[in-house]
N, C-alpha and C positions, 0 to 999 in steps of 0.2 A: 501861552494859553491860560496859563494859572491866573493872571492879572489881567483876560477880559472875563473870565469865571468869576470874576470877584467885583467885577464893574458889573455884570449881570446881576451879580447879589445883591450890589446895592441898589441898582431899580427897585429890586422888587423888596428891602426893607420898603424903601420908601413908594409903595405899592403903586408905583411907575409901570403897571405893567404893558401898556402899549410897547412902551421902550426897550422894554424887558424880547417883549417881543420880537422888536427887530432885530434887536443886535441877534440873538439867538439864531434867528431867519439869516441873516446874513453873512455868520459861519457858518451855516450848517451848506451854506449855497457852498462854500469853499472848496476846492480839490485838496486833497491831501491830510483832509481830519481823519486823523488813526482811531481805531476803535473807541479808546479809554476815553478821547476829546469829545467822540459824538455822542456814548453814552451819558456822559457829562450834560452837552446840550441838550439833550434828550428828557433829559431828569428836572432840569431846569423849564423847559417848556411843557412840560407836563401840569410843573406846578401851576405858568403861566395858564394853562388850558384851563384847569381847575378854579381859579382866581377866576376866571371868564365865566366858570358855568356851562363850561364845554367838558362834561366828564366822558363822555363818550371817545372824544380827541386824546382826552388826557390817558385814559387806559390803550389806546392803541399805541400812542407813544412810550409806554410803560414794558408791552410787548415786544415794542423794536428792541428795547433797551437789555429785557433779560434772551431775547433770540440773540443777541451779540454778545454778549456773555453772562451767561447762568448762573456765575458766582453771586451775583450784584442782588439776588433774589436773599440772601441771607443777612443784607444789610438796615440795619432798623429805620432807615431813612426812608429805605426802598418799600418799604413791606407797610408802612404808615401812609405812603403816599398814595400804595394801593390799596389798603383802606378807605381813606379819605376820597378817592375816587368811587371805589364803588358804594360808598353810602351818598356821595353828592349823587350820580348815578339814582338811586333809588329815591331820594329827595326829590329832583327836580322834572322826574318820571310825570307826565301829563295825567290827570285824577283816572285811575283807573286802569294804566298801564305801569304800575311800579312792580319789578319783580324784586318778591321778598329775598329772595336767593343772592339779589345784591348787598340787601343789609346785611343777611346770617354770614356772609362770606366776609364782610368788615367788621361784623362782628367776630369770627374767631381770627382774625390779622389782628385785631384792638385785643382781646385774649392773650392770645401769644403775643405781645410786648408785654400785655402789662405781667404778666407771670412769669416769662421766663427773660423777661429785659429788665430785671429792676435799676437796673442804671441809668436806662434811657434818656439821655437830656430834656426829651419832650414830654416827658411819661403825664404830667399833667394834662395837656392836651389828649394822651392817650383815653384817660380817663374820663374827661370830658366827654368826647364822643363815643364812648364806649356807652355812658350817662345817654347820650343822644337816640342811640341805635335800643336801648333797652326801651326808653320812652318810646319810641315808635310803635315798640307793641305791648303798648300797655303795662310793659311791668315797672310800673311809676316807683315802689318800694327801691328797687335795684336801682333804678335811673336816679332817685335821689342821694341814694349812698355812693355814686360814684361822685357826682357834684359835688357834695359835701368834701371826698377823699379828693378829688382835681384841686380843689385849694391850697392842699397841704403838700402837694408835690412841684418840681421845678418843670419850668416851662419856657421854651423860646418864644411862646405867643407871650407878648406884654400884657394883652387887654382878656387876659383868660379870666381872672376872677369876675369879672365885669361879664361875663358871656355865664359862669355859673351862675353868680347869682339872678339872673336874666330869666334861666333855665329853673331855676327854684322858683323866683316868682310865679311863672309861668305856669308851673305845676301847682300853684297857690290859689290862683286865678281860676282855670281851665278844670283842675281835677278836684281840689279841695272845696273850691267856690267860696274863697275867701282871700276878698277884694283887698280888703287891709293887709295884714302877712303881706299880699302879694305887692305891693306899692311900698312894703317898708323894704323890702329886697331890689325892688326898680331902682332904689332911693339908692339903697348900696352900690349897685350895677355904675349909677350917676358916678355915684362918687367916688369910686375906683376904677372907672375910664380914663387911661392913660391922654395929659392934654398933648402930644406931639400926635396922637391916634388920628385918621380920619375920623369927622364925627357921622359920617353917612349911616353907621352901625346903627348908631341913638335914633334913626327915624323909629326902625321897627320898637322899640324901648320904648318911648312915648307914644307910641301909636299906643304900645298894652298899656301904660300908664293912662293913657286917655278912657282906653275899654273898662279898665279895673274902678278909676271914679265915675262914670257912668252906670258902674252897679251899684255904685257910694252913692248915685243919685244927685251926686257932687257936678252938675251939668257946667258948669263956668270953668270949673277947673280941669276939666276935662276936653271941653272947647280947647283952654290953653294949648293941653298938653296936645293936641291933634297940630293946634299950629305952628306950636315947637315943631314938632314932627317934619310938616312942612317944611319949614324955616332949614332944617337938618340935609335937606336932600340934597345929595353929592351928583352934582351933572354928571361927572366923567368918573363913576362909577358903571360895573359892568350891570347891574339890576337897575340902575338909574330909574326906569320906566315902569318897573313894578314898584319902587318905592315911593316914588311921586303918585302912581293911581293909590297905594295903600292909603299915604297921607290923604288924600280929598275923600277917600273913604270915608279915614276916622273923623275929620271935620265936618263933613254932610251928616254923618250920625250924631254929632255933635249936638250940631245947628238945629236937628229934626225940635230936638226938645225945648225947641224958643218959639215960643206967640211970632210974627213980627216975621222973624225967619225964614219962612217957608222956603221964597226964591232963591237966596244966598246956599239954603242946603240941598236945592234939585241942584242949582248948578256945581257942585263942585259932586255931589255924586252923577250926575251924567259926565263929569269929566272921568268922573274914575271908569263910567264903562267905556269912555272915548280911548282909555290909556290901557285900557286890560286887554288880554289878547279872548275871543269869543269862544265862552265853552262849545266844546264839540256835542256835550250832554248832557246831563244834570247835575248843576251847579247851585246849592246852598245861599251861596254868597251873593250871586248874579240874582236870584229870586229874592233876596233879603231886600239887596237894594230896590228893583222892582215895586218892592212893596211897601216899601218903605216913600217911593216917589207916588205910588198911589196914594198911597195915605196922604203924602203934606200938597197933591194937587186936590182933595176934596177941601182942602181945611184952604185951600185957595179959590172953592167952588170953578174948580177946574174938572167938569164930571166923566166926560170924555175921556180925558188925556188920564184921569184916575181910572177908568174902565179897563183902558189899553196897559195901562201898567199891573193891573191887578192880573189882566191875563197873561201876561208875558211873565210876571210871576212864576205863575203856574205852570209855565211850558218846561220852565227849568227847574221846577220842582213840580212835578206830579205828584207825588207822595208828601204833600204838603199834609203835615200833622192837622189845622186849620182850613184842608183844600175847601170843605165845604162853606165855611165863615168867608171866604174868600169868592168862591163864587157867589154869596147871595152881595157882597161889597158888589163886585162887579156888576151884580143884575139893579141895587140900589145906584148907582152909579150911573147908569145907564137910564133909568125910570127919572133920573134928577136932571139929567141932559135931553130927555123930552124923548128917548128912542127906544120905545114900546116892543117892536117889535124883537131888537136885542135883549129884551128881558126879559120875554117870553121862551125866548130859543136859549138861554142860558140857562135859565129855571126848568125849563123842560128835560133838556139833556143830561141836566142834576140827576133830576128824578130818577130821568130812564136807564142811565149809568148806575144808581144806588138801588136799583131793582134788578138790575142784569149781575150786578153782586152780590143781591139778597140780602141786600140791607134796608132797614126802614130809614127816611128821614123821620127826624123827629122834631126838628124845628119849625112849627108853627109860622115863624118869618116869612121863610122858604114860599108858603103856599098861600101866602096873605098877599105878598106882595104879586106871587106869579097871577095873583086875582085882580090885582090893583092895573096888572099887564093889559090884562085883558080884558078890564071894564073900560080902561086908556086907548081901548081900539075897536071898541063894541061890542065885543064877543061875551053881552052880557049872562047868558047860560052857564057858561066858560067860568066867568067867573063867579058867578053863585057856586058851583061847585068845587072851585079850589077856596073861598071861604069856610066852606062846611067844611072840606079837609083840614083848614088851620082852627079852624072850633074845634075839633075832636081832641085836636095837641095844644091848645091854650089854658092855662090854668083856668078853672072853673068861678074865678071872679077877681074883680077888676076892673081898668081902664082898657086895657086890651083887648077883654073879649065881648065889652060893648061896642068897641070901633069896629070891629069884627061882625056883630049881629048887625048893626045897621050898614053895614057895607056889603052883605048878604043882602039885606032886606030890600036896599037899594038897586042891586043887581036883578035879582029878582021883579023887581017893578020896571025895571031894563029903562031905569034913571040911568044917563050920563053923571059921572064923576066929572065935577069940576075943577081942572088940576091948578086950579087959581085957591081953591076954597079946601078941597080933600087930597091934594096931591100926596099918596103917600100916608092915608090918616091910617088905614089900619094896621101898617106896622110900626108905625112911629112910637 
């Protein structure tokens, strides 16, 4: 038994874990594995589960193992694994359903090694995600002294420094907001990545390398690093499919910031929401890209197809900080594709949304255009009076608020706008 335990180990150095799999599966089918043998496979497939991103499997398997004997609960092997489970666990929890109780609970397992195991052969790792679990809630001070202290301790993970410094970056990036620091640490991450390592790690790496010269403003260099990225994805990897949508992420953000471009960066972000699994709710990211495909279909005079993404935007973000800049995109968007009536009904429901909350608009745009709507369909009354509304919020002089007086005055004379000649003049 001892020498297919150790052919299972070597799968899984060599992060074979399909393999790893079977063999496991196929003692475990066995008659006659005695306790000590199955907890063994047990311990082993758990890891396997965990490597998969099945930590739910992996803690149930954990439980068979201390229901058959309770000693094995004392062992630092045991007690890391159950850690490491239940913070993947809380990790990989759908937005919204993470319970914190899985982190606090690997957080005092990662505790009690690191204090009372100083010997631990992993304690590096210990420290790492201990680093990991403190960052999760914010307490970035502590999350960086453990990073810093995981360097200095031993570790059976090879490619641990390379994951700290990652993790420092990261905090460079994201909480300090400084792009540089943060890319001179990715640089380290590069360059103490073990080379026998899979390199599938490094997609997520230059993905942030790619985010961090994008704040550099450093747009080529950043392209690179997105295609790096790409270039990085491991097929037969268990994330394979999130790593691959992340990668055409960061290269369609890339791409946004090129003249010329347009096409090349819808299509690799409509790849990435072709590859992402559909928020169930309000998703950030999924509204990011959105609006970001709106934007580079107007700069294609694509006004439609920039309408429908401006809205879809907004579905998955409601609480969009910009929601209202975004509905007047959409109703200009809409007025630029010749469909009057749609930007009539978007500007209105603005309105009557921002009075049912007791809010004023204040953007003059808003009601110049919703005037432009509805001189575009006759309703010349209509629109005299959402001019006089965007008079009262227009600065008191200007280009602006003459296009305004004669697009009033116009209205008022119950002149047709000629959308050949005025299409749009008075909020332009």
């Amino acid at each position: 038994m001892d020498d297919y335990l150790e052919a299972i180990d070597e799968q899984l150095e060599r992060g074979d874990i399909k393999q790893a799999e079977i063999m496991i599966a196929r003692r475990l089918r066995r008659d006659g594995v005695d306790t000590s043998a199955r907890c063994a496979l047990l311990l082993r497939r758990a890891r396997v589960r965990l490597f998969s991103e099945k930590p739910d499997d992996a803690l149930a398997d954990l439980r068979e193992v201390l229901a058959l004997d309770p000693a094995l609960a004392a062992e630092p092997d045991v007690r890391e694994l159950l850690a490491d489970a239940h913070f993947a666990r809380f990790e990989l929890a759908p937005l919204g359903f993470a319970d914190r109780a899985d982190a606090d609970r690997a957080l005092a397992y990662y505790n009690e090694l690191a204090e009372m195991r100083p010997a631990h052969a992993n304690r590096g790792w210990i420290l790492y995600q201990k680093g990991r679990v403190l960052l999760s809630a914010d307490r970035v001070e502590e999350a960086v002294a453990m990073f810093y202290a995981a360097l200095e301790e031993p570790s059976r993970i090879a490619s641990l420094p390379s994951l700290c410094y990652e993790r420092l970056g990261f905090v460079e990036l994201f909480e300090k907001r400084n792009p540089a620091a943060a890319l001179a640490f990715f640089d380290r991450a590069i360059e103490a990545y073990p080379p026998h390592e899979n390199t599938g790690w490094l997609v997520q790496l230059h993905i942030l390398r790619s985010r961090a010269l994008r704040e550099q403003k450093d747009y080529v260099a950043a392209l690179q690093a997105a295609r790096q990225a790409l270039r990085e994805v491991d097929a037969s990897a268990p994330d394979y499919r999130l790593a691959y949508s992340e990668a055409h992420l960061a290269v369609g953000e890339a791409l946004a910031h090129f003249r010329t471009r347009e096409e090349d960066a819808i299509d690799h972000l409509v790849r990435f929401l072709q590859l992402s699994r559909r928020p169930l709710g309000v998703d950030v990211t999924w509204s990011r890209v959105y609006e970001t495909i709106g934007a580079l279909s107007l700069r294609l005079g694509r006004y439609s197809a920039a309408a429908d993404a401006f809205s879809t935007a907004l579905v998955y973000n409601p609480y969009h900080p910009l929601g209202t800049t975004l509905e007047l995109q959409i109703a200009q968007a809409c007025y630029d594709a010749g469909d009057y009536a749609r930007v009539i009904d978007t500007l209105e429901r603005l309105w009557a949304a921002a009075e049912a909350d007791g809010e004023m608009i204040l953007d003059y745009r808003v009601f110049s255009l919703l005037g432009d709507g509805y001189a575009a369909t006759g309703q010349y009354a209509r629109a005299a009076e959402m001019y006089g509304h965007a008079l009262t919020l227009v600065p008191a002089e200007g280009p602006e608020r003459a296009a305004l007086v004669r697009a009033r005055d116009l209205a008022l004379a119950r002149t047709p706008l000629q959308p050949a000649m005025d299409k749009g003049m008075a909020h332009r």
